[in-house]
RODOVEX-202093 format. One record per residue: residue in one letter; x, y, z of N, C-alpha, C, O in turn. Coordinates in steps of 0.001 Angstrom, whole numbers, plus 500000, padded with zeros to 6 digits. Layout:
N
aXYZXYZXYZXYZ...
END
This chain:
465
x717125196299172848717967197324172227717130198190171294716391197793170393x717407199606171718716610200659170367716990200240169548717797199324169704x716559200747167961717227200921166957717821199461166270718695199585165411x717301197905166684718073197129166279718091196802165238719202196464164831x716997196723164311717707196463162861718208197753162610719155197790161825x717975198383162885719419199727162181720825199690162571721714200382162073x720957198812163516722025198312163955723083197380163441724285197394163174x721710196287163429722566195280162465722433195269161313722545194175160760x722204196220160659722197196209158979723658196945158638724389196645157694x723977198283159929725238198860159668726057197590159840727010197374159091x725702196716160838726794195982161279727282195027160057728475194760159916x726604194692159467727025193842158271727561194642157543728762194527157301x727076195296157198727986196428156460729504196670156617730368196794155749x729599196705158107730756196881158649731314195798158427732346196117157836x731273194081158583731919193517158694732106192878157138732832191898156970x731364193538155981731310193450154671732658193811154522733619193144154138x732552195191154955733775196242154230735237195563154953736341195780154452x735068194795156084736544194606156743736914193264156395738025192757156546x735326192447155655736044191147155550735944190391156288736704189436156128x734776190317157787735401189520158528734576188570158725733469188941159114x734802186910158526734470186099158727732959185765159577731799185551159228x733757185863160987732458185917162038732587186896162902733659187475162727x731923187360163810731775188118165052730704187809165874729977186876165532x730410188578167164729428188653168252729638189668169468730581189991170190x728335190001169340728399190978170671727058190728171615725897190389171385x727891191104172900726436190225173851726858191643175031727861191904175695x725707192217174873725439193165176341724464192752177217723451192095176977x725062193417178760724184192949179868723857193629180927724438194715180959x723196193442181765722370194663182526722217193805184233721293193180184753x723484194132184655723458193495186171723803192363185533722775191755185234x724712191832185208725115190436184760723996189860183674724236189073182757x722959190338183945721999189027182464721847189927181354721456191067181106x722512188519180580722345189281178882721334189573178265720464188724178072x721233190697177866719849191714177132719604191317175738718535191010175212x720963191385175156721214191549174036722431190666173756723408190684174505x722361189901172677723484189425171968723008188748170420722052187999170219x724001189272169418723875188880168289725052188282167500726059188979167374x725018187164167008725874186973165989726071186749164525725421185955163846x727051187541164098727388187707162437728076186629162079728651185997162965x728157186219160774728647185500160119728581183969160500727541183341160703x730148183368160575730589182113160784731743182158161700732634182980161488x731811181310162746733428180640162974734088180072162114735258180356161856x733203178908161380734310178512160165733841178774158978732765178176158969x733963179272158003733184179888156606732771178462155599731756178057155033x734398177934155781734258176728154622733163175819154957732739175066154079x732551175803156383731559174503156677730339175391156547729313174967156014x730408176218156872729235177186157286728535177140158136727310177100158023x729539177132159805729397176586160695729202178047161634730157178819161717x727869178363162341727178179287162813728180179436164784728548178673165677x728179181127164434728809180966165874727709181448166630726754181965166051x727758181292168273727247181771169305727774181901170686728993182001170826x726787181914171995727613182688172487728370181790173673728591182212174808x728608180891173336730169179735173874730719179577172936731433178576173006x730793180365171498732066179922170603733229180367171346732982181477171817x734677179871171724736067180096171619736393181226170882735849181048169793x737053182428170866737967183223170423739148183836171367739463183797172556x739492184262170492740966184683170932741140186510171826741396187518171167x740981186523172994740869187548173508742283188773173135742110189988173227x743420188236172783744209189030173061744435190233174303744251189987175495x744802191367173853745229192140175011744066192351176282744420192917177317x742437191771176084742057191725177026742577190897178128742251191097179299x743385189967177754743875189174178470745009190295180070745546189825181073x744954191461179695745978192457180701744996192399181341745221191453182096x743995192789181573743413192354182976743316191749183833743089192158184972x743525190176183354743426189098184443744800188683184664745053187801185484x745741189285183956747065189368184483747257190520186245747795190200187305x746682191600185920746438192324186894745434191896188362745558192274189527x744591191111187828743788190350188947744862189755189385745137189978190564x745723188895188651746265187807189763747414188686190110748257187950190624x747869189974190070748966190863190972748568191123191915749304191032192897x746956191655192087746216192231192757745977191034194064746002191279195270x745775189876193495745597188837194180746912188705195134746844188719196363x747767188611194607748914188310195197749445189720196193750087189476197214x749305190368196026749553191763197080748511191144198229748892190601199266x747471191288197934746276190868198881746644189514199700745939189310200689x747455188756199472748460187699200194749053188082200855749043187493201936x750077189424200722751366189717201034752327189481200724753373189801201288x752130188556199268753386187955198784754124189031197317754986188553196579x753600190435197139754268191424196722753570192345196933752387192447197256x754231192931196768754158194765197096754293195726195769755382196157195390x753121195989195152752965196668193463753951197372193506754662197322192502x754476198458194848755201199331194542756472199070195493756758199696196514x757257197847194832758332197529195193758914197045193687758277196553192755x760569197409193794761059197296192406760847196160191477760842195055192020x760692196190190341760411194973189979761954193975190024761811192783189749x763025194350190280764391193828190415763774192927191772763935191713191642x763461193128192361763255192399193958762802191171193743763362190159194164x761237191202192736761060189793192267761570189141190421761100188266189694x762261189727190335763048189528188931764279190079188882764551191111188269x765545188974189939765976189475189616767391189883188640768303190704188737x766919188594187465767317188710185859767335190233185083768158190743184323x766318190610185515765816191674184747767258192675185041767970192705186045x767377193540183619768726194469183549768304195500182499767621195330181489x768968196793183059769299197387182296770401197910182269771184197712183198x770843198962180854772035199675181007772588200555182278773722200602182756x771180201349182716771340202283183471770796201923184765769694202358185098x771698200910185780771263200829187014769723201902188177768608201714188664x770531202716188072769697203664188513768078203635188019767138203354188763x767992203939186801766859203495186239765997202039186178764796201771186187x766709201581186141765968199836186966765764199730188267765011198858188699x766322200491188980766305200250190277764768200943190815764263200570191874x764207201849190054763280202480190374761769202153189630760658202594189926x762133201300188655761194200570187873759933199783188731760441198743189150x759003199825189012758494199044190313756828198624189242756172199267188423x756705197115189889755462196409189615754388197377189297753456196816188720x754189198802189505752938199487189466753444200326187789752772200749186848x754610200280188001754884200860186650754390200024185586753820200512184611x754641198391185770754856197544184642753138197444184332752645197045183277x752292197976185693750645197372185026750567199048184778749610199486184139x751408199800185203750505201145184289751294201856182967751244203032182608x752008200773182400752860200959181236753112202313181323752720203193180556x754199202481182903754911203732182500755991203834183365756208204715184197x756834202575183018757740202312182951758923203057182284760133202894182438x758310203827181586760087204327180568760515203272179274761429203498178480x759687202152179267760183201499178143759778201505177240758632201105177036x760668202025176198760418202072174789759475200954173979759630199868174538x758699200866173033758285199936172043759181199093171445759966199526170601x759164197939171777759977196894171031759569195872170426758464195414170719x760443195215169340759847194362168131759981193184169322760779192336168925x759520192900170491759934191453171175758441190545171217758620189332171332x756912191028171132756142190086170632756733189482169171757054188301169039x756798190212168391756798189361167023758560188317166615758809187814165520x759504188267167883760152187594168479759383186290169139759311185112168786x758890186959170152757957185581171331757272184967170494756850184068171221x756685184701169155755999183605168900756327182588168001756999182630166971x755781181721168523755881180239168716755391179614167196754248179795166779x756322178930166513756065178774165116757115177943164156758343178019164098x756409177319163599757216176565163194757379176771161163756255176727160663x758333176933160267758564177397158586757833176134158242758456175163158671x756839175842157680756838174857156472755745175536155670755199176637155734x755636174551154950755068175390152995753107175717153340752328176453152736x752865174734154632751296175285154719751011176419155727749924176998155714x751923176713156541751963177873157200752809179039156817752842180077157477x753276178896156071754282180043155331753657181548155595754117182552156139x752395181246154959751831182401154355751271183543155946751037184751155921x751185182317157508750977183006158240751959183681159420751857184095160575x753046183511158307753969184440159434755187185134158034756405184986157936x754344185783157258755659186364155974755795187925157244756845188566157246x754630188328158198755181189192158377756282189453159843756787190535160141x756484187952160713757417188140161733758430187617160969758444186963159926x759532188172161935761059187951161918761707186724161526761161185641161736x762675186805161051763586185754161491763956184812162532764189185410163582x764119183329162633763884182964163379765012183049164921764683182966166104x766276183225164356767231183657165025767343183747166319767970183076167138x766308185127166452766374186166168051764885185298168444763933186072168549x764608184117168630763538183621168729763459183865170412764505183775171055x762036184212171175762075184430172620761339183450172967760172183759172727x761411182425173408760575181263173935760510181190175554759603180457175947x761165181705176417761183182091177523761682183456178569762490184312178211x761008183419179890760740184806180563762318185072180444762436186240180075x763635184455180609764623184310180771765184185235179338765460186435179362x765241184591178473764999185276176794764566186467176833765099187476176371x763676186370177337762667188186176974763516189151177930763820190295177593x763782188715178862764963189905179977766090189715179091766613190810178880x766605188888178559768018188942177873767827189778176765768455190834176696x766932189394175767766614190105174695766448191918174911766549192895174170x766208191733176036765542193610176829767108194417177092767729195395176678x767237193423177950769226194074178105770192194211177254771119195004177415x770034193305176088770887193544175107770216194637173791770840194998172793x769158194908174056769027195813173273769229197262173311769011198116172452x769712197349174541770738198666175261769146199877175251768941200978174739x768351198982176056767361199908175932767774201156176836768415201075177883x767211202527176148767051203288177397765825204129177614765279204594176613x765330204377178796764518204909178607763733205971178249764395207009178247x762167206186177832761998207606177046761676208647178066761906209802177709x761212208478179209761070208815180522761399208254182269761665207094182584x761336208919182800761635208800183820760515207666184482759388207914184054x760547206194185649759224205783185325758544206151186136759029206561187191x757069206130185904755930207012186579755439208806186025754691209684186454x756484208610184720756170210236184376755329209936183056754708210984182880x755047209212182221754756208984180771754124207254179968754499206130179632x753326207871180012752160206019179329752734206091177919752566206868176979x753512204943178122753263204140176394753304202511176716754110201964177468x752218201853175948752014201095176311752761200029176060753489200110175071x752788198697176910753987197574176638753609196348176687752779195845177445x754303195802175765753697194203175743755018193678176530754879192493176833x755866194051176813757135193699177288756983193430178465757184192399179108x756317195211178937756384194635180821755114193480181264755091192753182258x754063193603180125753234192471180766753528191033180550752918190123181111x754405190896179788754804189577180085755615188979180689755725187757180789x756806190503181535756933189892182607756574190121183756757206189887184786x755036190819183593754032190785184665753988189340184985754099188959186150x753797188337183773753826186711184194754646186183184717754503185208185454x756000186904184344757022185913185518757065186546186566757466185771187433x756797187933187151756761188008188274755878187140189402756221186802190535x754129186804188418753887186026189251753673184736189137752801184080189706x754730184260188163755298182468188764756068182484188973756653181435188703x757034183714189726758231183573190860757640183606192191758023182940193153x756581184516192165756178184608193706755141184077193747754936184149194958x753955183380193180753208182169193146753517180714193423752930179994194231x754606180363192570755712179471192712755298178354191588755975177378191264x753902178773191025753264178045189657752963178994188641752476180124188661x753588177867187306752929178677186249752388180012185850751419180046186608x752347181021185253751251181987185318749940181221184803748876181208185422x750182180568183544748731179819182910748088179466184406747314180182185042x748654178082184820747786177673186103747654178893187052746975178368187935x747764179610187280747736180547188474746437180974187828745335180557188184x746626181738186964745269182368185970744189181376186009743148181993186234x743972180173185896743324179531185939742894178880186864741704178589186744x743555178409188055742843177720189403742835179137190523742529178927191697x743148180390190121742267181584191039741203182703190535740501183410191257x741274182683188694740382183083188609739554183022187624738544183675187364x740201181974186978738873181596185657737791180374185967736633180422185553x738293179332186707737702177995187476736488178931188801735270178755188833x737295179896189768736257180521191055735426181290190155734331181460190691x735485181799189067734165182617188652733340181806187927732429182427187378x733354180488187718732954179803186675732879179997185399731784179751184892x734024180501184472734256180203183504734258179021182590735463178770182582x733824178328181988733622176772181741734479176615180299735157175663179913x734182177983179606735153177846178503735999178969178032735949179804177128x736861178631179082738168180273179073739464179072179014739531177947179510x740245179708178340741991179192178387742826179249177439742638179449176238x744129178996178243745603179428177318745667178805175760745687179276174624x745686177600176310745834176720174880744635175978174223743587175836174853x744796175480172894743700175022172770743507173480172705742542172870172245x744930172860173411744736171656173162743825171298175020743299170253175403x743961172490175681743259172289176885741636172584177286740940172378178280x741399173281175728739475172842175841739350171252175249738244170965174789x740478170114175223740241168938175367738938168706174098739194168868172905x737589168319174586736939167668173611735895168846172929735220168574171936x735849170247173621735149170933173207735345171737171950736299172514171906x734773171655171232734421171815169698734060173253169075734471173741168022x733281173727169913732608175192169716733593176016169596733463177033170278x734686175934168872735755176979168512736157177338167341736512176576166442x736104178913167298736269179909165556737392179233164744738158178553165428x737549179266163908738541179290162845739473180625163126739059181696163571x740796180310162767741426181405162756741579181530161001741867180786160064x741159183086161240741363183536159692742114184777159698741851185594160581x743060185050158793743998186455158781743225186834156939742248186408156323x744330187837156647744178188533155463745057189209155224745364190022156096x745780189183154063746550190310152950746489190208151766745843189324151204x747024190924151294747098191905149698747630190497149024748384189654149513x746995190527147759746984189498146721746466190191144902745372190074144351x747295190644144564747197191411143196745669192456143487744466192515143232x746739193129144173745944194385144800744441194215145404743581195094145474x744366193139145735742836192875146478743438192520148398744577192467148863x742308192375148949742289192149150483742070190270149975741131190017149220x742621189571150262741859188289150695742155187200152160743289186950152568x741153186776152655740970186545153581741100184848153286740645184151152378x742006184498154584742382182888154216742043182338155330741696183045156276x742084180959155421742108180073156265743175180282157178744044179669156560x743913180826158503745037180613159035745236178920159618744260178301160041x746627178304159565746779177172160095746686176770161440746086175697161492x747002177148162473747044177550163462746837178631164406746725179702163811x746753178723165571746808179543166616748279180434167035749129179917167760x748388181431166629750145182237167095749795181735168765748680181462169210x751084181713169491751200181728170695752441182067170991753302181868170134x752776182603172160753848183344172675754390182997173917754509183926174716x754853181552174375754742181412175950755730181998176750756055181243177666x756336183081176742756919184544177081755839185318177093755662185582178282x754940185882176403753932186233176429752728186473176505752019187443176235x752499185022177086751288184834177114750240186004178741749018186053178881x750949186483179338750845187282180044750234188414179560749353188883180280x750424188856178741750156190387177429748955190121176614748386191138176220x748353188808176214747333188409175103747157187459174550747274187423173325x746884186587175137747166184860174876746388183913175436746751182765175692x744912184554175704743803183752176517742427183945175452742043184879174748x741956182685175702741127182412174855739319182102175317739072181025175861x738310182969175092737247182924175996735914183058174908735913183362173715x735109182803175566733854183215174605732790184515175401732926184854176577x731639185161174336731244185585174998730652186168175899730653187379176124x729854184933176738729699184426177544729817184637179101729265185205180044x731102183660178715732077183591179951732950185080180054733860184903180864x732978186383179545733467187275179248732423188332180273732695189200181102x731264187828179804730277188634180598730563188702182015730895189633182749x730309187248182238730358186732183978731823187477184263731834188334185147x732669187275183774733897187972184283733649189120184585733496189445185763x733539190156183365733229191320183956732137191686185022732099192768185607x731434190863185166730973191172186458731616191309187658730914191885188489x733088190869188185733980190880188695734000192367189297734244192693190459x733626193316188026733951194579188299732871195624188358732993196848188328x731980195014188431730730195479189128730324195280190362729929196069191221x730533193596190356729797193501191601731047193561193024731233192593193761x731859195032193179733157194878193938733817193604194062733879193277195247x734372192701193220735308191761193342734519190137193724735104189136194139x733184190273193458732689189375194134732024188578192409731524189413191654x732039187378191987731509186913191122730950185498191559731768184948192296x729926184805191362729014184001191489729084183623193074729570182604193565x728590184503193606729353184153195191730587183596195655730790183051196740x731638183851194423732940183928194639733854184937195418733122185919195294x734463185199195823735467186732196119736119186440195462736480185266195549x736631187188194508737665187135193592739131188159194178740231187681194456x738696189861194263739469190477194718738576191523195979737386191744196204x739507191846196418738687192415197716737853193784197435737822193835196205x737345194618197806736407196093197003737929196755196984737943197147195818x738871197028197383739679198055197437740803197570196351741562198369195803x740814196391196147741461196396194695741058196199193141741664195966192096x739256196489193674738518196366192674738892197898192176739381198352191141x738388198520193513738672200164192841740199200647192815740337201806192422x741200200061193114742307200400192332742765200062190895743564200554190098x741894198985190905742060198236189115741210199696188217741729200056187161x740048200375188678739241200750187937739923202650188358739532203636187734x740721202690189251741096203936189232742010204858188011742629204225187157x742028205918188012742885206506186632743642206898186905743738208120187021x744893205809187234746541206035187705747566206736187014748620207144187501x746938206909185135747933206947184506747175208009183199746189207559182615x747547208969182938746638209520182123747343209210180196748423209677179833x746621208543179468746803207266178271746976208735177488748121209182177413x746188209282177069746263210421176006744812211571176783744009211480177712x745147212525175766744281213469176102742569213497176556741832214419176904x742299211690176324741133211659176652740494210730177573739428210811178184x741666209552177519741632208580178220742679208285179377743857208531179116x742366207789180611743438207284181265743585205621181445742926204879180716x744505205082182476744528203447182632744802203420183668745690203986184306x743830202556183992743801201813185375745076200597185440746063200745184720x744952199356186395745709198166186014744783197232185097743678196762185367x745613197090183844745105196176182702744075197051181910744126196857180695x742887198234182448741737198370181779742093200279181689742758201078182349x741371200321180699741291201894180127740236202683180831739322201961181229x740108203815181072739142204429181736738808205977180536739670206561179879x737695206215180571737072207555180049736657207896181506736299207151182418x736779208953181464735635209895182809734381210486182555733484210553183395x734292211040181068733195211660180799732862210829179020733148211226177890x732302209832179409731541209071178064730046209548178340729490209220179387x729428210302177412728350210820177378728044211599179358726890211884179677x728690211716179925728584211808181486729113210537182417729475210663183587x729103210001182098729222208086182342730818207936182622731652208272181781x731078207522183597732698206492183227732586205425182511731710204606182786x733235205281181723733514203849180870734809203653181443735620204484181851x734881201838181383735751201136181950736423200415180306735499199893179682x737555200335179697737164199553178535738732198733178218739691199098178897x738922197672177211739982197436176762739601196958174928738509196756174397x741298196893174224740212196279173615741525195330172847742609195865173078x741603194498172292742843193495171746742780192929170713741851192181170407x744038193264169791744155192925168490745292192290168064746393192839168101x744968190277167340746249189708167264745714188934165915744606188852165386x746864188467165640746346187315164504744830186726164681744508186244165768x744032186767163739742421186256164411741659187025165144740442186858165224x742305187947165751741291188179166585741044189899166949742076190533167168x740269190340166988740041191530166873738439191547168357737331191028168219x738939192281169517737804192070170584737935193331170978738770194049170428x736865193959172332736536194609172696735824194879173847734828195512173495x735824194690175292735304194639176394734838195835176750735630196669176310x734085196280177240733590197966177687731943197168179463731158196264179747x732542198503179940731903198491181125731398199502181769732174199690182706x730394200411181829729787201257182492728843201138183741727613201116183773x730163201036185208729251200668186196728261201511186779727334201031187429x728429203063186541727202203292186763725840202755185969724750202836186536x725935202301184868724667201909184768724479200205184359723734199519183660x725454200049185116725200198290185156725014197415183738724285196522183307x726305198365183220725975197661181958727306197070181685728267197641182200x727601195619180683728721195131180581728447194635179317727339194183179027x729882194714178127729562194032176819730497193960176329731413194719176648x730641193034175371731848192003174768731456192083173100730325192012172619x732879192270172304732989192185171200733886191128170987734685190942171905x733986190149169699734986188718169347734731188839168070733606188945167583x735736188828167500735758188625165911737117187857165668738179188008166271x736782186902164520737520185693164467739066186483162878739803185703162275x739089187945162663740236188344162090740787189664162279740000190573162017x741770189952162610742497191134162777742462192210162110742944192066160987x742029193400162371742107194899161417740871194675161572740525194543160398x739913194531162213738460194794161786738437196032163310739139195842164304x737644197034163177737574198180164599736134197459165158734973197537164756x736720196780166186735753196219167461734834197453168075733613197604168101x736012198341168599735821199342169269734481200341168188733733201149168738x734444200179167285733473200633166497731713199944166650730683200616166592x731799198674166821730915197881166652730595198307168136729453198472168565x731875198480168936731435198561170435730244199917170562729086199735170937x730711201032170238730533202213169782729377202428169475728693203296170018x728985201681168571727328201789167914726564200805168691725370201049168865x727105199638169227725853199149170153725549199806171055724370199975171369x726513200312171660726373201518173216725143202355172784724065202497173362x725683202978171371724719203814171077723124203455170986722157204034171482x723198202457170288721785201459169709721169201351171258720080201566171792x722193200997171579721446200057173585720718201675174411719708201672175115x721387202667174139720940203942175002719796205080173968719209206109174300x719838204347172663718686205038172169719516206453171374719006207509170998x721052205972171293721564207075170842721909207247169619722658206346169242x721603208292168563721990207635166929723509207539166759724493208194167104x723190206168165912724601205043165705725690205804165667726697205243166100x725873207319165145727149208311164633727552208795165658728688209271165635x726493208862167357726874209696168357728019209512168914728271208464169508x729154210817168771730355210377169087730495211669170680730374212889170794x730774210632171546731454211437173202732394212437172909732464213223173853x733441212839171616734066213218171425734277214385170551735287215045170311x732558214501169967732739215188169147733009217067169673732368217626170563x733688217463169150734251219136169344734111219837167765734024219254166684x734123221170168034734775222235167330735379221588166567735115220386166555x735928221857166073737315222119165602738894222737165526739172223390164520x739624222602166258740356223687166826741328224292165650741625223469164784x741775225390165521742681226148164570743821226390165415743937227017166468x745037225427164356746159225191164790746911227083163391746550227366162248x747914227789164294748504228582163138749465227838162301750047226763162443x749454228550161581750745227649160188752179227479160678752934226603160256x752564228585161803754058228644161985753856226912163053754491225858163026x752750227354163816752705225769164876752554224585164231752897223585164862x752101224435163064751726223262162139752954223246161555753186222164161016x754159224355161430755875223487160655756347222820161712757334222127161467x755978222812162739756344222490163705756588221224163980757512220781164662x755442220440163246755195218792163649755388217910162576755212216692162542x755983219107161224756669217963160140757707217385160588758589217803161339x757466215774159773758725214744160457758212213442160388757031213145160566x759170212637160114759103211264160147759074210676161794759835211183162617x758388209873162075758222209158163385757973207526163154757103206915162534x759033207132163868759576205305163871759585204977165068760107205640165964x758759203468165260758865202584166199759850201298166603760053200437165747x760219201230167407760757200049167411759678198623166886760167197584166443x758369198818167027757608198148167143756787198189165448755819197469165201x757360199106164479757376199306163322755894200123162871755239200051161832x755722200781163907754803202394163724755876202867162554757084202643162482x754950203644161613755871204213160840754725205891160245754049205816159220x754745206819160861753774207824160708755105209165160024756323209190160201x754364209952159381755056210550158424753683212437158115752826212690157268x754014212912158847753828214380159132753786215642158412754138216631159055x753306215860156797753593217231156162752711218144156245751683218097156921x753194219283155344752229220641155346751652221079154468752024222248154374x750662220778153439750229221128152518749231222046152190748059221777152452x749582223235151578748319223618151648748208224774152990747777225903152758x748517224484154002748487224968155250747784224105156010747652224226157228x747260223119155260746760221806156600747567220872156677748431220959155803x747706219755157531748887218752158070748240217980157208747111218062156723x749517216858157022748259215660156210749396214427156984750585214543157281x748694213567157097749454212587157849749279211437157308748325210946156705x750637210929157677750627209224156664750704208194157776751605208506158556x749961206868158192750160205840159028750422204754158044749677204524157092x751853203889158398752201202881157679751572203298156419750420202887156273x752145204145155309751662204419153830750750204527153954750232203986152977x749865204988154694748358205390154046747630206723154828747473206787156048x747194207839153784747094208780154972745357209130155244744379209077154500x745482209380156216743668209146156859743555211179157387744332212008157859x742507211158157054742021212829157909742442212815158985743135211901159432x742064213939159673742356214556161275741314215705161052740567216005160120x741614216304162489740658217143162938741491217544164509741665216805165478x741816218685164355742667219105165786741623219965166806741037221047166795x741787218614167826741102219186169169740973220413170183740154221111170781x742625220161169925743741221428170344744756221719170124745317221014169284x745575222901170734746480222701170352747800221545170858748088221209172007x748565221024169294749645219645169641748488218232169620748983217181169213x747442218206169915746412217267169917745304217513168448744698218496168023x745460215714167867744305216023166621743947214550167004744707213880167704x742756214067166518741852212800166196742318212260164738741802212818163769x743090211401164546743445210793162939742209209439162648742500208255162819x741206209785162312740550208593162032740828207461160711740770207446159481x741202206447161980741926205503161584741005204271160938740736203466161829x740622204009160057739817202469159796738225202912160775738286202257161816x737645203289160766736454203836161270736671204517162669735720205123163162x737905204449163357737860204638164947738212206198165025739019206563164170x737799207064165800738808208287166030740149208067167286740042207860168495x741465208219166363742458207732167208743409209234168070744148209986167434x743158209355169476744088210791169367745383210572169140746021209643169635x745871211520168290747419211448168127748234213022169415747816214180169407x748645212831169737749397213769170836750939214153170144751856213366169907x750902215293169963752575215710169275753638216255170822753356217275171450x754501215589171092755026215968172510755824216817172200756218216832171034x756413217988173337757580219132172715758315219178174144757825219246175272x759349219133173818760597219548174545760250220620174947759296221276174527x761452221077176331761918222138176519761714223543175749761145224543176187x762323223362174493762493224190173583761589224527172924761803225327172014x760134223977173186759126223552171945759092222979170728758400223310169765x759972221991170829760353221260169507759930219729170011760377219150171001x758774219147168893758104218082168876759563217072168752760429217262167898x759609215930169843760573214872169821759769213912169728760330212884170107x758419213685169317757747212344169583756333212509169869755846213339170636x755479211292168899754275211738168881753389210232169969753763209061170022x752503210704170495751864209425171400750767209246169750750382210081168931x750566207600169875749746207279168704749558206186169631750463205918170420x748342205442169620747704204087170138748530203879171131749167202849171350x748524204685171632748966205378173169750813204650173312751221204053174307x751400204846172413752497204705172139753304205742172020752958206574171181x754544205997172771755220207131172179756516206489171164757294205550171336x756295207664169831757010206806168514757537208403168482756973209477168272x759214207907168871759828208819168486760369209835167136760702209228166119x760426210839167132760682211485165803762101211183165063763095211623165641x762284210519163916763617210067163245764456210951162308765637211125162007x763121211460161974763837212950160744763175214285160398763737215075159639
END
């Protein structure tokens, strides 16, 4: 790698300012690793050194290998992506017949479905009130509307009189909803488990040695992070010990697999070497390149494949990327098959920008300075009458809470109470840099030209006031 101690000196830096325990990143060139380094600790209190078979918590990378095993299963004949998802679910309801009826498996992996953001992860997990875990769930729900099964999560969906924000196949916002019952679709038509399915077709054939759901199923192996979270404590950040692992078994479909990284590498090779990993076949070349095609366009810069994000023009380059953020865990996968490169980010606490660390190794690895951003533009000049335009409060079901004024004659924008710069690309489109990342925000307009809803972390969060 160019540039490496300039690399990792920012990098500490970085993980100074966020707090975070441990991390690692390991890049590779045709499957063998070039490069990999690790920061900190898995567990702080022992001062116990991670590397690259420590255990972490992948989260939403986990939508990928949900999509392998759809992909898998079409390639059977035992579904058809673009057949309704009512055909193999058929619990699943909504208010508006019509609109379910047209809902189909390709919608649910290209989150564009029509379904709104809903509070139903922080429902799905699995948890139990007493006085030593208290502190790691002050911020989910009540226990009440608890979702412990695929059965639950369709009930919970129908009774919330969802309707939709689009028509499906017209509009990406992304869902933790439909991917988890990406999982029951396929342990209805598998006829096992999703965990086991995920695991005896494609974490065992690629040789994964230390990938999985739970952690009482790495059995005697040891090499696993601490989970650590963090909040506000008389106005400071502090970072604690978490008690446990969150889990969601409704959800575990959406972000609920646990890998090192390692075994992260070899995977992604999956998608280099057309579907083929350690002289395995995993998926055939033609659903390699439908996984990696840009079905769905995410925001103004990015589109999505099934499970994985696509750029078209990263420095000239396609990038392939995801990246997942849950209690503990904060990761980052990125893949550029033209140049045979594959690399993995794991950090053992949440709110830290992976995608940043991702960002500057790319850069470091190609000789590019650490700040070089694919994105950088002009500046575009929005007029003042178009900037009253996009004052307004905007609410999630999923508890986005962004807040829109005009000061001055520039916008100033608030995310969950706190407001961060921008820089408008174009017009209705600005970059809000969020915690080190540049995030596009997209202002959508009606008919009329009147903003009803802004896309943010590729979410559409409708306008409330």
């Amino acid at each position: 790698m160019k540039n490496r101690q300039t690399f990792e000196e920012r990098m500490e830096r970085l993980l100074y300012e966020y707090h975070v325990p441990g991390s690692i990143i390991a890049i590779a060139k045709h499957g063998k690793i070039v490069y990999e380094k690790a920061f900190g600790y898995k567990n702080v209190e022992k001062q116990e050194k991670i590397d690259g078979n420590t255990v972490f918590g992948l989260a939403s990378l986990t939508k990928s290998f949900t999509c392998v095993a759809i992909m898998q299963l079409a390639e059977k004949g035992k579904l058809n992506i673009h057949a309704p998802v009512i055909q193999y679910l058929p619990k699943f309801a909504l208010e508006n017949q019509e609109d379910l009826k047209k809902i189909t498996v390709y919608h649910f992996m290209t989150h564009s479905s029509g379904l709104p953001p809903l509070p139903s992860l922080d429902y799905a997990m699995e948890r139990e009130r007493n006085d030593d875990s208290m502190v790691d769930y002050l911020e989910l729900p009540d226990l009440e509307n608890q979702i412990m099964s695929y059965e639950q999560l369709m009930t919970y969906i129908s009774e919330s009189n969802v309707k939709l924000f689009a028509k499906p196949g017209n509009m990406f916002s992304y869902s933790n909803d439909a991917y988890g019952l990406l999982g029951a679709i396929i342990e209805n038509v598998s006829g096992i488990p999703y965990e086991q399915y995920v695991l005896e077709n494609i974490i065992l054939p690629c040789g994964m040695s230390h990938t999985n759901f739970m952690i009482e199923d790495f059995k005697s192996y040891e090499n696993i992070t601490s989970c650590y979270e963090i909040h506000e404590k008389d106005g400071q950040n502090e970072v604690y010990l978490a008690q446990d692992w969150w889990d969601a078994p409704a959800m575990r479909a959406t972000g609920f697999l646990k890998s090192t990284a390692n075994d992260m590498i070899v995977y992604a090779s999956l998608f280099m070497n057309q579907g083929v990993v350690n002289g395995a076949r995993i998926l055939t070349e033609e659903s390699v390149k439908q996984m990696l095609h840009p079905h769905m366009k995410m925001d103004p810069i990015k589109f999505y494949g099934y499970g994985l994000a696509i750029t078209l023009d990263y420095f000239g380059k396609k990038l392939v990327d995801h990246g997942g953020s849950l209690q503990s865990i904060s990761s980052k996968l990125a893949i550029l098959p033209e140049e045979g490169i594959t690399a993995i980010v794991l950090s053992n606490l949440s709110g830290f920008p992976a995608s940043r660390m991702m960002e500057c190794a790319l850069n470091a690895y190609f000789g590019r300075d650490l700040d070089a951003d694919f994105l950088s533009k002009e500046e575009y000049v929005v007029e003042s009458d178009t900037l009253s335009l996009y004052k307004g409060e905007y609410r999630s079901g999923e508890g986005m809470d962004v807040t829109i004024e005009i000061k001055d004659h520039h916008l100033l924008f608030t995310y969950n109470e706190k407001v961060y710069p921008i820089k408008f690309i174009k017009e209705n489109v600005f970059l809000a840099y969020v915690d080190d990342v540049a995030e596009p925000v997209e202002l959508l307009m009606d008919e009329s030209d009147m903003v009803y809803a802004i896309s943010i972390y590729h979410r559409i969060v409708p306008k409330v006031k």
